[in-house]
C-alpha positions, 0 to 999 in steps of 0.5 A: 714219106708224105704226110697222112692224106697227102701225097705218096708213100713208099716202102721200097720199090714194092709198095706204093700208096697215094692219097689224094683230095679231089674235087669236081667242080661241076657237081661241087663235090670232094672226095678222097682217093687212093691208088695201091700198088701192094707188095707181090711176094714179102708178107712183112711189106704185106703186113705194113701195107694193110696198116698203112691202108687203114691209116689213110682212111679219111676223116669221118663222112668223107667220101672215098675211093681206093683202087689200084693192083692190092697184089691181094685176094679176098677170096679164094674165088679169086683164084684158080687154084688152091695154093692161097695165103689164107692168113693174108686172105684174113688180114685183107678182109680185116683191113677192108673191114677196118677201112669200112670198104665196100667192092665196087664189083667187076662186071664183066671178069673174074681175074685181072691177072695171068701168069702167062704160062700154058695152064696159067695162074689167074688172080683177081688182084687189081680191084676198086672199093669205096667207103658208103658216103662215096658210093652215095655220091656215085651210086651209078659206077659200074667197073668193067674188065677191059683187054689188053695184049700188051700186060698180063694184068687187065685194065680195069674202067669205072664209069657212070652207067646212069648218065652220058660221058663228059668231062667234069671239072676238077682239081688237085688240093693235094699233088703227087711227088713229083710234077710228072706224077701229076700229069699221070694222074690228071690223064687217068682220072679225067679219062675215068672219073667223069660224068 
């Protein structure tokens, strides 16, 4: 386990959850980011997920954002049917609330992933908040839906609907545990949290 606010953390090959600082040199501006991937089935590693999620919240006044697959609702909007944890649906906003995240809404979808069968199960899983000094920063993101015929989960893409796209300048204090890991991270977010 990486220490708190730094690098990644695993609990099994269901949970994952890294935190990172960046910062963009350009604007001269930090902040914290966090990607999930939460566990799909246990409520236990459900449990232990939401705690870890609340105890990587940042120090006071530092701007954050945590997105990624929360394998989680918030909402019973956020499916199709009726069959609904409503205890981890609770636990969920408790934790967001805990945090003091606020959704950065999809724009142009209702759910980021399908079961794929004929009447399918689609679920709003995958999703992106930020706390109030983050989205003080970047009050122009917008997060958009995009297609894809290769997964049963939809991309999803943060940008700046205020000004043009360019690359911004920025650096890790804090890398992933592994060099690879790095890399990952330096192509997606380069590609996303620029503006």
């Amino acid at each position: 386990m990486g220490q708190r606010f730094g690098g990644g953390r695993g609990y099994g090959p269901k949970i994952l959850l890294y935190v990172l600082k960046m910062t963009l040199r350009l604007r001269n501006i930090s902040f914290w980011i966090t990607s999930v991937y939460g566990p799909a089935e246990n409520n236990a590693e459900k449990d232990v997920f939401l705690d870890e999620l609340i105890a990587s919240q940042p120090p006071a006044n530092t701007p954050w954002i945590c997105l990624g697959d929360f394998n989680l609702i918030c909402d019973a909007r956020d499916k199709n049917n009726n069959n609904i944890n409503r205890r981890q649906l609770r636990k969920f906003r408790q934790a967001l609330d805990a945090s003091e995240l606020l959704e950065i809404k999809l724009q142009n979808g209702r759910y980021t992933w399908s079961n794929g069968q004929r009447n399918p199960t689609l679920v709003h899983l995958d999703r992106v908040f930020c706390n109030k000094e983050w989205d003080d920063l970047f009050s122009g993101y917008i997060l958009q839906a995009l297609s894809s015929s290769l997964s049963n989960q939809c991309p999803l893409f943060l940008c700046n609907q205020q000004q043009p796209h360019r690359m911004a300048t920025f650096r890790f204090d804090i890398f992933g545990p592994e060099p690879r890991t790095s890399m990952m991270w330096y192509r997606l977010l380069g590609s996303f949290l620029c503006d």
